[in-house]
N, C-alpha and C positions, 0 to 999 in steps of 0.2 A: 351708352358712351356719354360722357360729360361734356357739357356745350363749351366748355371752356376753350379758347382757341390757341393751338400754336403755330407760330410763324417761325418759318424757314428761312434764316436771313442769308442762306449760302449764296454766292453770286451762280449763275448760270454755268453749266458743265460742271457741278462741284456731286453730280452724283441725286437732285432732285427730283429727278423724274423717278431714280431706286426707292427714294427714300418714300415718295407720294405713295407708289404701289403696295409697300410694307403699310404705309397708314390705312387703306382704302382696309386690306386684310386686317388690321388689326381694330376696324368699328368706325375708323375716321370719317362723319364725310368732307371728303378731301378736293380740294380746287390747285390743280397746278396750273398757275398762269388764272387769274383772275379780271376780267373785265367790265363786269358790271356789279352793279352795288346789291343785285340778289346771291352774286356768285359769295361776295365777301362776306353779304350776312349770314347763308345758309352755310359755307363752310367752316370746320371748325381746326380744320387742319387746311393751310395755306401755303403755296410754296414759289419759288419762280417772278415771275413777273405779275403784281408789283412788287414784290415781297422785299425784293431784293433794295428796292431805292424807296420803298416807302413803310415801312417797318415801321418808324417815328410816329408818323402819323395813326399806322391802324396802331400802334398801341393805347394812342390818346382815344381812340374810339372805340377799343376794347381792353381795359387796363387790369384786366387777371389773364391775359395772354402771358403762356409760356415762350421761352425763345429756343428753338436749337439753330444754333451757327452753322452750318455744314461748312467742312473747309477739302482741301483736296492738296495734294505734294501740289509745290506750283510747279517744277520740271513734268509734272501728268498735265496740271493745269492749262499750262501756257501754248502749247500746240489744237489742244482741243477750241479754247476759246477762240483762238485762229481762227481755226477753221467754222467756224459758227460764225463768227463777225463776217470773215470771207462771204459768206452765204448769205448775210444779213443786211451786206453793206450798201446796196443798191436801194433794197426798200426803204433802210432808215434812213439815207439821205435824198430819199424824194421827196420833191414842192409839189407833185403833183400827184398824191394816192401813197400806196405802199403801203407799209404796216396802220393800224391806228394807231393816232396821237399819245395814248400810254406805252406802247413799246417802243416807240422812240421817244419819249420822255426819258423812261426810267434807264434805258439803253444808254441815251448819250451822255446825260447828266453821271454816270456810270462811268462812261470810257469816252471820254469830252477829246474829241478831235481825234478820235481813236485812225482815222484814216490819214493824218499825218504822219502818224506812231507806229504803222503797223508793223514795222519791220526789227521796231528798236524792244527790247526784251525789257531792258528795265521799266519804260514806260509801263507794260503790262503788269512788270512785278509791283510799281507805285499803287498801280491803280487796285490791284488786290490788296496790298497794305492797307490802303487808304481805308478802305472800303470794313477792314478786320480790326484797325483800332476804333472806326464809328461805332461798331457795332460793340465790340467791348467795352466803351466808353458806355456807350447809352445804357447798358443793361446794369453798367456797376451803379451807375446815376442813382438810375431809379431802382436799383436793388429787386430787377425781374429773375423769378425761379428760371436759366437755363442748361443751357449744355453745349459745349464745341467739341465737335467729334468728326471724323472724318470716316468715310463708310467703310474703312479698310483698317481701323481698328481693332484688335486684337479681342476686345470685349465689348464690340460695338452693341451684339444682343442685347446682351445685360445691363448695357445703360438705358436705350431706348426704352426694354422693356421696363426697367426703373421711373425713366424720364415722363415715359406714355400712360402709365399707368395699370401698364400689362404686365404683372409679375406671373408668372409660371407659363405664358403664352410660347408656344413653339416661333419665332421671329424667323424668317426667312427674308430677306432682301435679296431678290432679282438684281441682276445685271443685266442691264438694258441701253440703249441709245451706243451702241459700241462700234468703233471706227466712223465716229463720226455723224452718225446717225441722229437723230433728234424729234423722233416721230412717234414714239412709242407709246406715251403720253395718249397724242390721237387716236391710238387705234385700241388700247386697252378697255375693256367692256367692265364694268361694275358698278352693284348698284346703289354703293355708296359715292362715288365719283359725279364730281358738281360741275355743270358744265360752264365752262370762262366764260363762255358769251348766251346772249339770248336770241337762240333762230340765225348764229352768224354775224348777229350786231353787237356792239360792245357800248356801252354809253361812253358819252364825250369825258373824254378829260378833264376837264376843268369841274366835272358834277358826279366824278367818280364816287366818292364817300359822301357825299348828299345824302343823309336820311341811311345811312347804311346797317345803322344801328339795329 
């Protein structure tokens, strides 16, 4: 498989964790959710967190990265992400412990004051706009090879397999993390699968892409 890396700039619930699984099966080795600077370098398919709010950057530090956008209906969207922040909300607004310092980075900087908003629908539909013209904006920029697709597309195969590099490969995409669920990720065994963290630890924030080359 080609070292070449592509990043998943879907936000979170858009279907990433389907999409990783399909990579991991089709040669990728794959990191959903990335926290240290061996996870970023050794994989070549990335998805999730940071992918999501930091896309800009690993491009400048890997610049023949492909992009695919995952997108999702926002009416499927907008109940799921709910319910994930719902579950999320406590760790990312804790001063004392909680998630580490890159998933609430990339989370809040993301959905900025999301627990004032929770309840107001368009706040959420902004916040996925926002997030869909950065991303098409940036790729027209710099003129990056990608793709926006959503996993319930009618010819999703045949792009991926186009987009991946896998022409005649049998593509299967899993449905995974369904009602709500968000773990699937964790428990999936394979032996091209990069693990986010080292031993459980994750490097600091501020020295994430340090040397990641």
């Amino acid at each position: 498989m080609a070292t070449q890396k592509i990043l998943v700039t879907g936000l979170p619930r858009t279907g990433t964790t389907s999409l990783c699984i399909t990579a991991l099966n089709l040669g990728y080795k794959t990191a959903h959710t990335a926290y240290t600077r061996q996870a970023i370098k050794d994989a070549n398919f990335l998805a999730d967190t940071p992918v999501f709010a930091d896309f800009e950057k690993l491009y400048t530090l890997y610049p023949s990265s492909k992009i695919i956008h995952l997108t999702r209906e926002f009416e499927q969207w907008l109940p799921s992400i709910r319910r994930l922040m719902s579950s999320m909300r406590a760790n990312l607004l804790s001063q004392q412990g909680g998630f580490n310092d890159t998933i609430k980075r990339c989370y809040l900087a993301t959905f900025p004051n999301f627990e004032q908003h929770f309840e107001d629908d368009d706040y959420w539909l902004t916040c996925y706009n926002q997030h869909t013209r950065k991303v098409r904006h940036f790729v027209a920029s710099n003129q990056i090879e990608n793709i926006e697709v959503m996993l319930t597309d009618a010819d999703i195969t045949t792009k991926l397999a186009q987009f991946m590099d896998c022409p005649g490969q049998n593509i299967r995409i899993p449905h995974v993390n369904i009602n709500g669920k968000v773990t699937a990720w964790k428990w999936f065994q394979h032996s091209n699968k990069i693990d986010s963290t080292r031993n459980g630890k994750s490097d600091k924030d501020a020295t994430l892409y340090n040397n990641a080359i």
